[in-house]
C-alpha positions in Angstrom: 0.0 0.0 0.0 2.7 2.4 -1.1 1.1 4.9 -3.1 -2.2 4.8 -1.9 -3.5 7.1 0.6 -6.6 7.1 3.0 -9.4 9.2 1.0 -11.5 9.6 4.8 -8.3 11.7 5.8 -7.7 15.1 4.8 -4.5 16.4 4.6 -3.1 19.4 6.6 -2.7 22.2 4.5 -2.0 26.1 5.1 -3.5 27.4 2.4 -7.0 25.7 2.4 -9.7 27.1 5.0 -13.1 26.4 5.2 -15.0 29.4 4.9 -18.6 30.2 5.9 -20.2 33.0 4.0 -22.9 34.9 5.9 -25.2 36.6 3.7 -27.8 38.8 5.3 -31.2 37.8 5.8 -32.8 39.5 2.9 -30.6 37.8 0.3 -32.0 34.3 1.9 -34.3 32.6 -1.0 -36.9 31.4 1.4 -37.1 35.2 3.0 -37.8 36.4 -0.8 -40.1 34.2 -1.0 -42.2 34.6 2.0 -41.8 38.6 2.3 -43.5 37.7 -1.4 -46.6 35.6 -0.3 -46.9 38.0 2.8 -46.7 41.5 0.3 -49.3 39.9 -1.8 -51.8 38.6 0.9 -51.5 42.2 2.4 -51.7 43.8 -1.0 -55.4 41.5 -1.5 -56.4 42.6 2.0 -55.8 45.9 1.5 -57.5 46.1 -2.0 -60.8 44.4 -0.8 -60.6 46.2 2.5 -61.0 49.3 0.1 -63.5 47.9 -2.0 -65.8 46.9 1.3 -65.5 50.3 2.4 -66.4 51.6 -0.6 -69.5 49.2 -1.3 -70.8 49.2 2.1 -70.4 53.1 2.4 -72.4 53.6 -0.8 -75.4 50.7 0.1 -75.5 52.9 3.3 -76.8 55.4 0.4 -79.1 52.7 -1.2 -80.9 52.1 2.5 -81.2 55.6 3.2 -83.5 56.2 -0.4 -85.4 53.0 0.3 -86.4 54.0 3.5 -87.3 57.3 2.4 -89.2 55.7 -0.4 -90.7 53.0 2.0 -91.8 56.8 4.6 -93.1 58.1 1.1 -95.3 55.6 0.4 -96.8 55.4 3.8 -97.4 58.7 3.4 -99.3 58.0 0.1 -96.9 61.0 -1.8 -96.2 59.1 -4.8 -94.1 61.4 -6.8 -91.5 61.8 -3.7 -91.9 58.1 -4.0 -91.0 58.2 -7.3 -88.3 60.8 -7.1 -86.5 58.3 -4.2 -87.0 54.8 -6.0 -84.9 56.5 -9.3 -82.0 57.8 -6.1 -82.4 54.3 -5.1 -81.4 52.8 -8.1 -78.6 55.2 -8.9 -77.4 54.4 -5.5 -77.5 51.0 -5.9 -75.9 50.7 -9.9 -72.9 52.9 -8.0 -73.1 50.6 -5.4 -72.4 47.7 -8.1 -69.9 49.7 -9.7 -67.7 49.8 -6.6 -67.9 46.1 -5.9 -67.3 45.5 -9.2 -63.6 46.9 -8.3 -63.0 44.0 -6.7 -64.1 41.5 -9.8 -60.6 40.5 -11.0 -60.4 38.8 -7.1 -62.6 36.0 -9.0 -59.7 33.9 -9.6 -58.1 33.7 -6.2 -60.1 30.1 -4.7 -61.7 31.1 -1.3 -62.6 34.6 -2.9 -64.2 33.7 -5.9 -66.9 31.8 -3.8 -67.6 34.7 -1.9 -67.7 37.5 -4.8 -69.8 35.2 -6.8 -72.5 35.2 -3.6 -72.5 39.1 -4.0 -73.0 38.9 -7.0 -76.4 37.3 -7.0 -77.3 40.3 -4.8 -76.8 43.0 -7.8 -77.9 40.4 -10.5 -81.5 39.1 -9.5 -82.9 40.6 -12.8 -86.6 40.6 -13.0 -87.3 37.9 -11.4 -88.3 37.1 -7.9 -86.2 34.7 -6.0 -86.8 32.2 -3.5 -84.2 30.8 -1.4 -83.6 28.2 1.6 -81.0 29.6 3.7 -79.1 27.0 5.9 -75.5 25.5 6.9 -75.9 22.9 4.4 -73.3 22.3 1.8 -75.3 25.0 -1.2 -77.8 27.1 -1.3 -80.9 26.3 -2.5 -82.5 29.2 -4.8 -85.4 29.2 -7.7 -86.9 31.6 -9.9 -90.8 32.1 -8.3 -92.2 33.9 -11.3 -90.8 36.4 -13.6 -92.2 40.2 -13.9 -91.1 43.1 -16.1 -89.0 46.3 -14.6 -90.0 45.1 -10.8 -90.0 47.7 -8.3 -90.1 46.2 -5.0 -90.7 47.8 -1.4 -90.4 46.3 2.0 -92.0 48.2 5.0 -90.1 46.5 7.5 -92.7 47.6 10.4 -95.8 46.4 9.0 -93.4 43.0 7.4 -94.7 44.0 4.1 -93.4 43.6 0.8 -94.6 45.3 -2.1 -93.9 45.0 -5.7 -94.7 47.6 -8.4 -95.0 46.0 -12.2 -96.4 47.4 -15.1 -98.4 49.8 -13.5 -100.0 46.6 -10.7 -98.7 46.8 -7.3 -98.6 42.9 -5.7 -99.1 42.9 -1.8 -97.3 40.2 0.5 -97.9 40.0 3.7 -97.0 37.1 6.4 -93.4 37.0 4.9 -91.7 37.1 8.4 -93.2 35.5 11.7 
């Protein structure tokens, strides 16, 4: 075994040092990464934080003109009545407007759920809708009936709701125990 040395062994040497390089902790991959992840879940907080404020502020609007058309009607004045159902629905397409801000959200998986629920709220068309509401797994909803340019009112002291179409108002009462 002349020539042959011992690989396990390292040789003493001088010149050769093992060095350890530091680098700071924002040149780390994994911190890049997760100062990454945590700037963009702020960044989607933040953005529909905004958008909530914004919505909710402006259906604040939209409850204001319905209960002012809801007083007007008790009061039998139709044309304040009038003149509050057309704020309400400017209220309310601004309203959509704003949430609409956060619509590009859709993607994100726990989010999309959520927006498309909202959604429903802006998009009932002209028909009226009857849903189940419990903690089951979805929700239940059907079209009732259908009715052209529906204009509805609920006087929430009498638990009345009342729906204008085509020049016929519709009466429902026992809606709430």
């Amino acid at each position: 075994m002349d020539g042959l040395t011992n690989i396990t062994e390292n040789p003493p040497s001088d010149d050769q040092q093992m060095v350890i390089i530091n680098r700071p902790l924002y040149k780390r991959p994994w911190f890049i990464v997760v100062i990454t992840l945590l700037c963009l879940v702020l960044a989607v907080f933040f953005w529909l934080s905004y958008v909530g404020f914004q919505t909710y502020s402006q259906l604040k609007d939209v409850q204001l003109h319905a209960s002012n058309v809801s007083a007007a009607f008790s009061a039998r004045n139709l044309s304040q009545a009038n003149d509050e159902l057309s704020a309400t629905k400017t209220s309310l397409g601004q309203a959509y407007a704003k949430y609409r801000l956060a619509y590009p959200l859709r993607f994100l998986w726990p989010l999309g759920n959520y927006l498309k629920d909202g959604e429903r709220l802006f998009n009932a068309g002209n028909n009226i809708k009857v849903t189940e509401i419990d903690n089951r797994d979805r929700l239940n909803m059907f079209d009732l009936f259908e009715i052209k340019n529906p204009n509805i009112y609920w006087d929430k002291n009498a638990k009345i709701l009342y729906i204008q179409s085509e020049e016929k108002f519709y009466k429902a009462i026992d809606l709430l125990p």
